[in-house]
C-alpha positions as CSV (number, residue, x, y, z in Angstrom):
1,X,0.0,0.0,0.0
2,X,1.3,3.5,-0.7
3,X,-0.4,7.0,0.2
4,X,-1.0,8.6,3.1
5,X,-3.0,7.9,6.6
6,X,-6.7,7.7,5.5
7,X,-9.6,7.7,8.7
8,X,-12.0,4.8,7.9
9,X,-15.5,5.0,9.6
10,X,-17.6,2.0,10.2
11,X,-21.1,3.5,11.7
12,X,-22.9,0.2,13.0
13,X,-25.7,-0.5,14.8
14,X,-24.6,-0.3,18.0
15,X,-21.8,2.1,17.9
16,X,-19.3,3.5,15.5
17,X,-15.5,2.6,14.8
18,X,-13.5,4.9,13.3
19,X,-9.8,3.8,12.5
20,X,-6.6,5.9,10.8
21,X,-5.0,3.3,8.5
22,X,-1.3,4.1,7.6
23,X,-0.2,1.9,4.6
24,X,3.3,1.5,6.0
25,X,2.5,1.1,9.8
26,X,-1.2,0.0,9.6
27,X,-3.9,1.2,12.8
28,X,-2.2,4.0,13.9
29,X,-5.6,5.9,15.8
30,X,-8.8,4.2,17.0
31,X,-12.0,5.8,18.1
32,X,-15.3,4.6,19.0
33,X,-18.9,6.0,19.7
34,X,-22.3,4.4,21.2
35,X,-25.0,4.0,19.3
36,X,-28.1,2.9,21.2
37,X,-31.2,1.6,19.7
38,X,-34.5,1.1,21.3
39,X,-35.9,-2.5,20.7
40,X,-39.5,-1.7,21.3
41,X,-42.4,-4.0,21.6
42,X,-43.9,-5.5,18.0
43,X,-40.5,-5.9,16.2
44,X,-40.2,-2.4,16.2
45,X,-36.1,-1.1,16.0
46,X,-35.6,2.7,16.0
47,X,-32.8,5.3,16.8
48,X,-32.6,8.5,16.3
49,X,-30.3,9.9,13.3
50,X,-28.4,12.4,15.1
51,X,-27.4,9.7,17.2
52,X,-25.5,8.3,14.2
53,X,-23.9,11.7,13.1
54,X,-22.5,12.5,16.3
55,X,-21.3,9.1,16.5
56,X,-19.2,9.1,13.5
57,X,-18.0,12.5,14.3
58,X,-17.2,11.8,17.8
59,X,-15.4,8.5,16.5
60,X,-13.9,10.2,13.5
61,X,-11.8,12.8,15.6
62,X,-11.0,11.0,18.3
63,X,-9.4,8.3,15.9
64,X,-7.7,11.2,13.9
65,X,-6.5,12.7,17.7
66,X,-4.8,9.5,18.7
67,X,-3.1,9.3,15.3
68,X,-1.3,12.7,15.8
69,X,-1.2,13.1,11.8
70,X,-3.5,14.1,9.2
71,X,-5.3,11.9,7.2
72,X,-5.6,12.4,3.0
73,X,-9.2,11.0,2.5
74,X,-12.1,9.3,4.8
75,X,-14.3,6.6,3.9
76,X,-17.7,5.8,5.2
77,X,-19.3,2.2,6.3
78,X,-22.9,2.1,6.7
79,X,-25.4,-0.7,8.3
80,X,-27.3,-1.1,5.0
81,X,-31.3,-1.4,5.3
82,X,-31.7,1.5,8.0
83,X,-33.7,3.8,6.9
84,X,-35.7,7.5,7.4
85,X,-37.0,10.3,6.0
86,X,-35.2,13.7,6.2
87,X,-35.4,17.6,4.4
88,X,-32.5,17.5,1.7
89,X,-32.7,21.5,1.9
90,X,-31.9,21.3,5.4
91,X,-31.1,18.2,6.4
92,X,-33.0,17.9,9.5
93,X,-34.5,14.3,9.8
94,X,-38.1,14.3,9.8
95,X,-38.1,10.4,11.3
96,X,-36.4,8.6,13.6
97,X,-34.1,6.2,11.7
98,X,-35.7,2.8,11.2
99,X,-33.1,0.2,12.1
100,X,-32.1,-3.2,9.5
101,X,-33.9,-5.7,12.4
102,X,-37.3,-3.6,12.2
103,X,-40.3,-5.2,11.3
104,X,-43.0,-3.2,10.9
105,X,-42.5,-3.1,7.6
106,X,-44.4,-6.9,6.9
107,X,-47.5,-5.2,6.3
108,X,-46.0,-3.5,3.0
109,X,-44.6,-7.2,2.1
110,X,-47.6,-8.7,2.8
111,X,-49.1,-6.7,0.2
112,X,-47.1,-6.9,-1.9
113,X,-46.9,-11.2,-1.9
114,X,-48.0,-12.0,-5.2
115,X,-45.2,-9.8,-7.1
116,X,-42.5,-11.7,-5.0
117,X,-41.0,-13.8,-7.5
118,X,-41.0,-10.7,-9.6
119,X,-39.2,-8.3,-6.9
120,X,-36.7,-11.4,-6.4
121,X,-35.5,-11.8,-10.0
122,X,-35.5,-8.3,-10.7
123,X,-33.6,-7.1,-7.7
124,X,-32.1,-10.3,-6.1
125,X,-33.7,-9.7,-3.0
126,X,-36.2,-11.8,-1.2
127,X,-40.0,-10.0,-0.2
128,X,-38.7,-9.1,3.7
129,X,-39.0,-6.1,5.7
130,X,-34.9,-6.5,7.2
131,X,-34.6,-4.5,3.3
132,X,-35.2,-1.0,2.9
133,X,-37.8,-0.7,0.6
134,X,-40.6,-2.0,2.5
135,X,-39.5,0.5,5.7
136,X,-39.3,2.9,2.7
137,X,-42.6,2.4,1.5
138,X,-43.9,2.3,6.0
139,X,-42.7,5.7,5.8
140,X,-44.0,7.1,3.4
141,X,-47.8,5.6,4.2
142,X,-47.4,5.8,8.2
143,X,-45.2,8.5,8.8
144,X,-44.3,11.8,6.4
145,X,-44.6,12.6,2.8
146,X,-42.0,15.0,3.1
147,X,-38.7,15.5,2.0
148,X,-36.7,12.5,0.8
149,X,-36.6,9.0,2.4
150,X,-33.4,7.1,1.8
151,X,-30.8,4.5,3.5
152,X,-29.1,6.2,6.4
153,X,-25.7,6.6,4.5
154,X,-27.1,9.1,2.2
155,X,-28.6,11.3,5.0
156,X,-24.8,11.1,7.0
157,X,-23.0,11.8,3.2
158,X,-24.9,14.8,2.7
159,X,-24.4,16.0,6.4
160,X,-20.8,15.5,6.0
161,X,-20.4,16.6,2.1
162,X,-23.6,18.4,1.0
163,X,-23.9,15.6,-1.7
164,X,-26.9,13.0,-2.4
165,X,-25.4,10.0,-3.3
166,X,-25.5,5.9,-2.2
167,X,-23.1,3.4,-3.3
168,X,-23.8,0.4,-5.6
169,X,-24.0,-2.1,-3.3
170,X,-26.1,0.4,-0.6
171,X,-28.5,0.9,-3.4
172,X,-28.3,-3.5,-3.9
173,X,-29.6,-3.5,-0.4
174,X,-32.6,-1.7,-0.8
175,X,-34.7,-3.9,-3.4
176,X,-34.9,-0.7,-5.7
177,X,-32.1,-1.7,-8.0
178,X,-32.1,-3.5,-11.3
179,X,-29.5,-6.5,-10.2
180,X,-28.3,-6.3,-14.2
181,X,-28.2,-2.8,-14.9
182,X,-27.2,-1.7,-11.3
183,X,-29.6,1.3,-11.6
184,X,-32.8,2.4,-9.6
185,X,-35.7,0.2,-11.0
186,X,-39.1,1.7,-12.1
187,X,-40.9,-1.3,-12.0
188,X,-39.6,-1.7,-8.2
189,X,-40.2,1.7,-7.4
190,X,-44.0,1.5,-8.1
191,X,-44.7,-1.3,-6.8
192,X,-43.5,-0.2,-3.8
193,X,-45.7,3.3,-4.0
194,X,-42.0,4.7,-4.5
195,X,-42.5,6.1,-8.1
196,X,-41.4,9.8,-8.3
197,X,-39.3,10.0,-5.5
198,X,-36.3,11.4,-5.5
199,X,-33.3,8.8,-4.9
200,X,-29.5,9.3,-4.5
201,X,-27.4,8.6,-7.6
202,X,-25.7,5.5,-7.6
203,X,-22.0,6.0,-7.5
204,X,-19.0,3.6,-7.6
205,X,-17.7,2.6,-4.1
206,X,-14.5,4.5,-4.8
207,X,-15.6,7.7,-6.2
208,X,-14.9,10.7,-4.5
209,X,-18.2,12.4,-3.6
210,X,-17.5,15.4,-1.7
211,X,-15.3,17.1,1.0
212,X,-16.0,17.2,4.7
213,X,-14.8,19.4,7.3
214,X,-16.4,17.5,10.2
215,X,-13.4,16.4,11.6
216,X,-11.5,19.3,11.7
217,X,-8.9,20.0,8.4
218,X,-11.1,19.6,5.1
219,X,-11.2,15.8,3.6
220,X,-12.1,14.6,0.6
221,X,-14.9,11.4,1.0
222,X,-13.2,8.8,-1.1
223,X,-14.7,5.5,-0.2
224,X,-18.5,3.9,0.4
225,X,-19.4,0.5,1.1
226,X,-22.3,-0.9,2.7
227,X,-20.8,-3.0,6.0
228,X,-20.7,-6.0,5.2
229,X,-19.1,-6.3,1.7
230,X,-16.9,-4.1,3.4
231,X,-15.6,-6.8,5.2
232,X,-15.9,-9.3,2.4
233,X,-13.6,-7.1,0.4
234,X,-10.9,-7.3,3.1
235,X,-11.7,-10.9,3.5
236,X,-11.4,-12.7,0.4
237,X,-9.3,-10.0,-1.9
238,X,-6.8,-12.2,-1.9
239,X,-9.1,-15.2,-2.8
240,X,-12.0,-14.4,-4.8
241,X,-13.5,-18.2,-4.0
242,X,-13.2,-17.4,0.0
243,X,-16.2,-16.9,1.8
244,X,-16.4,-15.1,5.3
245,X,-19.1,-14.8,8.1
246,X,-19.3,-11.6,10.4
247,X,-20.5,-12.6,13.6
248,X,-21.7,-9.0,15.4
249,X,-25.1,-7.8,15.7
250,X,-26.0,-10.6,13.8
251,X,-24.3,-13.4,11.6
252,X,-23.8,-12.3,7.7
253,X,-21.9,-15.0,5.1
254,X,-21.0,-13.4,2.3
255,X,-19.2,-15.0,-0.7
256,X,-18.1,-13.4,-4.3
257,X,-19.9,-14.6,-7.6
258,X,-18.0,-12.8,-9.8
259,X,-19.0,-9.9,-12.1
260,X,-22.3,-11.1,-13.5
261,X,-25.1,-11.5,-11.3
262,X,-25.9,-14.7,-9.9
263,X,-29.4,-15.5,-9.2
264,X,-29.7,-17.8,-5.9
265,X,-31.9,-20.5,-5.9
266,X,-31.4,-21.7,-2.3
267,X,-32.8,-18.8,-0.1
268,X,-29.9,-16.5,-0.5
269,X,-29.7,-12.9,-1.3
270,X,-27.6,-12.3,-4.9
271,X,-26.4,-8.2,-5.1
272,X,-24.1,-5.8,-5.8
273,X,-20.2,-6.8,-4.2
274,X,-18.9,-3.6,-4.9
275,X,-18.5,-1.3,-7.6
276,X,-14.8,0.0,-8.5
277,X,-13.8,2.2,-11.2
278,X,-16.8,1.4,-13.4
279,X,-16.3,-2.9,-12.4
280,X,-19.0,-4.4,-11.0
281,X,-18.5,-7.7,-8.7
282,X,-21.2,-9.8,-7.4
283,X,-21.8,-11.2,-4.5
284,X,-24.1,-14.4,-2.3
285,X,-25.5,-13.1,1.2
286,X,-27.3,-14.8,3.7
287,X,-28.0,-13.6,7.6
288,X,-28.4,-14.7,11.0
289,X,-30.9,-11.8,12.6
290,X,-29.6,-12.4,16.1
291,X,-26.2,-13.4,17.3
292,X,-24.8,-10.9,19.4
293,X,-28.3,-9.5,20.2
294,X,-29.1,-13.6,21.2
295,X,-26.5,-12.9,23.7
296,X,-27.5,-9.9,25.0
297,X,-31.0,-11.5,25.6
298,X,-29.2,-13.8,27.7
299,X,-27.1,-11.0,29.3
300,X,-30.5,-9.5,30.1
301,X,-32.0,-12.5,31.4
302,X,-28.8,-12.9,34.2
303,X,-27.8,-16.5,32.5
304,X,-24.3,-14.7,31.7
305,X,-22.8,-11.2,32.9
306,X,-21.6,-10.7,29.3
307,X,-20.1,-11.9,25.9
308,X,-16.9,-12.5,27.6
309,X,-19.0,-14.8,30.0
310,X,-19.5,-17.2,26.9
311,X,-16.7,-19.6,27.4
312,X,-15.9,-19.8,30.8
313,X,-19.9,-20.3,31.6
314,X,-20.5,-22.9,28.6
315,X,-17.2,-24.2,29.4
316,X,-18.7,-25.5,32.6
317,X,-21.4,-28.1,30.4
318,X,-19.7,-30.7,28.3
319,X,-22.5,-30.4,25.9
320,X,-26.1,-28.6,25.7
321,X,-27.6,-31.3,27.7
322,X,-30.1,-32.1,25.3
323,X,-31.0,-28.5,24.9
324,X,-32.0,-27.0,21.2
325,X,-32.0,-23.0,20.9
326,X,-33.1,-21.9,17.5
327,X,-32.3,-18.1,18.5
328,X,-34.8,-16.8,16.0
329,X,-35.2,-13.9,18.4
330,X,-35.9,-11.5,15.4
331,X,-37.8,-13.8,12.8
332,X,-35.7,-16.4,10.8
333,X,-33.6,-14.9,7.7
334,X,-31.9,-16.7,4.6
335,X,-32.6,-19.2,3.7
336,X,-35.9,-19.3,5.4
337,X,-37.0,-15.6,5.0
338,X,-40.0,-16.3,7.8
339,X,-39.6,-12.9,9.8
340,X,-43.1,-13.8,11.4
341,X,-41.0,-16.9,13.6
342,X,-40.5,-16.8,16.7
343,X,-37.5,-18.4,18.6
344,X,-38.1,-21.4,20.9
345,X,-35.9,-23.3,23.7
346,X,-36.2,-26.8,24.1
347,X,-35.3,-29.4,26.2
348,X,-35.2,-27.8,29.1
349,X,-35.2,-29.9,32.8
350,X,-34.8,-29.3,36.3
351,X,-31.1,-30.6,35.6
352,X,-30.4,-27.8,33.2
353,X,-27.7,-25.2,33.4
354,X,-26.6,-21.8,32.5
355,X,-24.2,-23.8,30.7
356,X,-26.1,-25.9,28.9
357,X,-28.1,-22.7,27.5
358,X,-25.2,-20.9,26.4
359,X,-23.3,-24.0,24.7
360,X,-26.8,-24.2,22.9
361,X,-27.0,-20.9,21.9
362,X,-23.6,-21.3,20.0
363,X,-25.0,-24.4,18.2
364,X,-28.0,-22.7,17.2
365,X,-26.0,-19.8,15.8
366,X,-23.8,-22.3,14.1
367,X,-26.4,-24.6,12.7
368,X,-27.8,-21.8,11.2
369,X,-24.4,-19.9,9.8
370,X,-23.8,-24.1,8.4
371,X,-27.3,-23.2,6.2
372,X,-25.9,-20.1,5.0
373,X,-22.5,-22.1,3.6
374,X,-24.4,-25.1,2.5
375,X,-26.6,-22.8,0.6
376,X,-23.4,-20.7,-0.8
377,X,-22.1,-24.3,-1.9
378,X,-25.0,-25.2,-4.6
379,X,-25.6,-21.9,-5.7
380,X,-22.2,-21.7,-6.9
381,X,-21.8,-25.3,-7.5
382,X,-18.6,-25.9,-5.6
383,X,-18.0,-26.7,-2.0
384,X,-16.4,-24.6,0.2
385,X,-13.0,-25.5,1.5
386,X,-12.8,-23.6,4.5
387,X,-14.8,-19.9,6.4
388,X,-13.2,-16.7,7.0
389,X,-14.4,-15.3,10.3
390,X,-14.2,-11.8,11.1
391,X,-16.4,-9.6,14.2
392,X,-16.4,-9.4,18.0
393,X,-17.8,-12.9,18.8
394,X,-15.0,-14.7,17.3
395,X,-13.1,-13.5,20.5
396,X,-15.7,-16.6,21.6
397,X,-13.4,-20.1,21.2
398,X,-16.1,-21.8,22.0
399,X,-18.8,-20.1,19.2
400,X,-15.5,-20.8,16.9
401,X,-14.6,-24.3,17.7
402,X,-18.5,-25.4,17.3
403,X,-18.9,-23.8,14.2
404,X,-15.7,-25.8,12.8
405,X,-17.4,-28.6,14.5
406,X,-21.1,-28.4,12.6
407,X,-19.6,-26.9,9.0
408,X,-16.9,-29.4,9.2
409,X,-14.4,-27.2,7.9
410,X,-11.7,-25.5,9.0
411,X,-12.7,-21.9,10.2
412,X,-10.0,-19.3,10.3
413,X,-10.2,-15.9,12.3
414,X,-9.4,-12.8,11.3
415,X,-6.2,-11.4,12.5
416,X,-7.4,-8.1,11.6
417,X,-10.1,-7.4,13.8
418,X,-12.7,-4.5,12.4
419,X,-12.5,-5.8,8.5
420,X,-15.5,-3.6,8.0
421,X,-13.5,-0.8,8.6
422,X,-10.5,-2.2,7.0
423,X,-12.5,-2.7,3.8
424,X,-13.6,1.2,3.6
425,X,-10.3,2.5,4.3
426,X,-9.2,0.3,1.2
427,X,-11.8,1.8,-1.0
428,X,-11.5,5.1,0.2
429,X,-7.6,5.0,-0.9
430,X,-8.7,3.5,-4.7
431,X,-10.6,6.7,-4.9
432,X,-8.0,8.8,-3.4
433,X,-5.5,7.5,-5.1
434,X,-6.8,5.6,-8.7
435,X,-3.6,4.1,-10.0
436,X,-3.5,1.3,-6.9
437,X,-4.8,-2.2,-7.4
438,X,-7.0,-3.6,-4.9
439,X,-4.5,-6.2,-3.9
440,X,-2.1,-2.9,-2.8
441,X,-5.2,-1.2,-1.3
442,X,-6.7,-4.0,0.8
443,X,-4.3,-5.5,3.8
444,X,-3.4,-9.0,3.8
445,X,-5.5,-11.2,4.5
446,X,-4.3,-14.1,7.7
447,X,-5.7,-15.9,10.1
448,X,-4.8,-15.2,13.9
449,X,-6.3,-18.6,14.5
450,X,-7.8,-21.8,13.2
451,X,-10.5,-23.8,14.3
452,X,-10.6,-27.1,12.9
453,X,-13.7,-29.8,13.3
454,X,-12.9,-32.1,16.9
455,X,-16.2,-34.4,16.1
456,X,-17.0,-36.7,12.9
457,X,-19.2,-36.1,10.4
458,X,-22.2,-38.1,11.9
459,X,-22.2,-36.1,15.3
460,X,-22.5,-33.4,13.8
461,X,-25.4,-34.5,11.2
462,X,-27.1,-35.5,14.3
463,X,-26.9,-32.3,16.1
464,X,-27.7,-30.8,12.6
465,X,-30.9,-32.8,12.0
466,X,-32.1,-31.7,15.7
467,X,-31.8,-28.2,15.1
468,X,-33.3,-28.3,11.9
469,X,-36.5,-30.5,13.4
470,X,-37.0,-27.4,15.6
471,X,-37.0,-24.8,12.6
472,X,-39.3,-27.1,10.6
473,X,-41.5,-27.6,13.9
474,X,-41.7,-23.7,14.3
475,X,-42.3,-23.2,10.7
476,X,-45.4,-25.2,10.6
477,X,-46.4,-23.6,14.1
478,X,-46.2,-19.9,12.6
479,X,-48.0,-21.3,9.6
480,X,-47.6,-20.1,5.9
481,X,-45.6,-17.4,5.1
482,X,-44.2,-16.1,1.9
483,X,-40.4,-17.3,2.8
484,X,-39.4,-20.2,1.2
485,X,-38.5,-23.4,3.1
486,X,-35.4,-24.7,2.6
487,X,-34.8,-27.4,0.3
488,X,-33.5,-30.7,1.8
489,X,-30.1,-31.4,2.6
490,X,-27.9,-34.4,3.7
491,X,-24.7,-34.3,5.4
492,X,-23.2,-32.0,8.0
493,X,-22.0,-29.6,6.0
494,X,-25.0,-30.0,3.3
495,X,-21.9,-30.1,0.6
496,X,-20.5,-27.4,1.6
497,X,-17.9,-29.5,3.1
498,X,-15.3,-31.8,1.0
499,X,-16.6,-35.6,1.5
500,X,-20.0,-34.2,2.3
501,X,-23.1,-35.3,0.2
């Protein structure tokens, strides 16, 4: 990497990371910022959007102040599907923003039910209010006509730049975008109620938009990138085949398809990588709603005192003691896409532990990231050969070792903790600085550690076909719902795994 310092910002769900990344000496200031979100009763997820702003300020500077040197450009992560309406001629928000795990949004999906199959070819996205634009469409029948109602990156751009813009693979997120022409779709639009409104233009994830001033000296904004392909960029530029799972707020698998489009026929979402200099790469997605938040539930319930509680209290039960968690605390996502599920615990006796609970918390977590890489493996129609694992839970040996355990591969840990940030501060010096290559932009990739699987194949089919009993018995519970089951598998790793049927 060559160049100066550049401040990467990562503004998540709840808080903000903000990182100066020197290409000779790598993180050389850190800075962080709350972010709180009220979880309210009905699904409902909500914060308010000068929450976020002062939150990437606050974490902006302070990373910049620890650094002692100025940076040459800044790049901005955002959390994707959080939305809210605001006044582009002030830009005062005129909602409270509503956050990716919201629901209320069904309703508009429900509606719109028999032009699923259309929405999903057209835009790659499944019928689901975690997108933004069902919450899009809320707002505009529940809450304001006013002003314009985007994804929350555009609102923080244009407080930072003065410029109304979204990156490609923003825009992918919202189910607004033509997946082939990687512009705003009028056929979406409308049948959302969206027609006429006015939308950000679609820029490339290294094109420099604006400058900012917010944290202190001016800076050019040189880099966007929705979260998650954020990390997938630092992840797996090195090895386009790679696939990695982020294990925060909730659990994301991501995996690159190349630059045409990809069409998933196993529950996943297909949309836009990234877009670089004009290229356009492709991506698989799938999501876990609640992994971190699963743990908090706990928290909150007094079973742990915290994430760091995770092995030391499951370390205490040599298994879940017939226990099954299917954490589905938030609705089930890919490849299920039943938001209207609720999660269940089962098992329990007067013998159980704290212990027990968490170790099956971690194998419903896994069991369902194992999904997301079995799906990955037949819609690109080769198995995976290991998973790249990247976010704050990996700290959790035990989350780690039983997800090698259940996927039956080998799963390697990021060495570079905060790839989100990582993968912004790459883009953010293409656009800065256009002659690079990614491989110079982007760190190396290694592994600080690798889990590989301690039980055979049939244990972990077993555990497997008990956690997936449990989804199908909640299924049929909740009854029908426009998310499609999904389709039988065999084997532990469902062939995502070598010697896996």
């Amino acid at each position: 990497m060559t160049g100066g310092p550049v401040l990467a910002v990562d503004q998540g769900t709840s808080g903000t990371k903000a990182l100066v990344l020197c290409p000779e000496r790598g993180v050389i200031g850190s800075g962080t910022a709350p972010v709180r979100p009220r979880y309210l009763p009905g699904g409902l997820v909500e914060v308010d959007p000068r929450e976020l702003y002062d939150s990437v300020v606050t974490a902006g500077r302070a990373a910049l102040a620890e650094a002692g040197t100025p940076a040459v450009a800044v790049g901005l992560a955002n959390q994707g599907e959080t939305v809210l309406a605001w006044d582009p001629a002030t830009g005062e928000p005129l909602t409270d923003a509503l956050v990716w795990q919201d629901r209320r949004a069904a309703s508009v999906c429900a509606e719109l039910d028999a032009h699923a199959a259309e929405l999903r070819h057209l835009t790659g996205l499944p019928l689901d209010p975690y997108f933004a634009a069902p919450k899009m469409a809320w707002i505009r029948r529940h809450a304001t006509g006013a002003g314009v109602v985007t994804t929350s990156d555009a609102w923080l751009v244009h407080r930072l730049t003065g410029a109304f813009v979204t990156d490609a693979a923003t825009a992918g997120r919202t189910g607004l975008l033509d997946l082939d022409t990687v512009a705003w779709s009028e056929t979406a639009l409308d049948l959302y109620g969206l027609g006429g409104e006015r939308l950000p233009r679609v820029v490339d994830c290294d094109a420099p938009v604006g400058t900012t001033t917010a944290f202190g000296p001016a800076l050019p904004l040189t880099g966007l990138l929705v979260d998650q392909q954020a990390a997938l960029l630092t992840q797996s530029a090195d090895d386009p085949a790679a696939a990695k799972c982020t294990y925060g707020t909730g659990a994301f698998l991501l995996a690159q398809t190349g630059p045409a489009p990809r069409r998933a026929a196993s529950g996943l979402v297909s949309c836009v990588a990234w877009r670089l200099g004009g290229q356009v790469a492709h991506c698989l997605d799938g999501q876990v709603y609640t992994v971190a938040s699963a743990v908090r539930w706990l928290t909150d319930l007094g079973v742990i005192g915290g994430a760091a509680e995770i092995d030391p209290v499951g370390g205490g039960a040599p298994d879940t003691g017939g226990v099954t968690f299917v954490p589905a605390l938030a609705g089930l996502a890919a490849p299920w896409w039943r938001g209207d599920v609720r999660g269940s615990l089962t098992g329990l006796g007067l013998d159980t532990t704290p212990g027990h609970l968490v170790r099956a918390l971690c194998e419903g977590i896994a069991a369902q990231v194992v999904e997301l890489a079995s799906a990955v493996a037949s819609d690109r129609g080769a198995p995976l050969t290991s998973l790249r694992a990247d976010g704050g839970l990996t700290r959790s040996a035990l989350l780690m070792q039983t997800q090698a355990d259940l996927l039956q591969l080998p799963v390697e840990v990021s060495s570079l903790p905060d790839a989100t940030a990582l993968g912004v501060g790459a883009v953010a010096r293409l656009g800065h600085d256009p002659a690079l290559t990614l491989r110079e932009a982007v760190p190396e990739w290694k592994p600080a550690a690798v889990y590989e699987p301690r039980i055979s194949g049939d244990e972990a089919g077993e555990r497997l076909a008990r956690f997936r009993r449990e989804v199908a018995a909640l299924v049929d519970r909740a009854g029908p719902g426009s998310g499609a089951p999904p389709r039988e598998r065999s084997g532990p790793g469902s062939g995502s795994g070598s010697g896996s049927s």
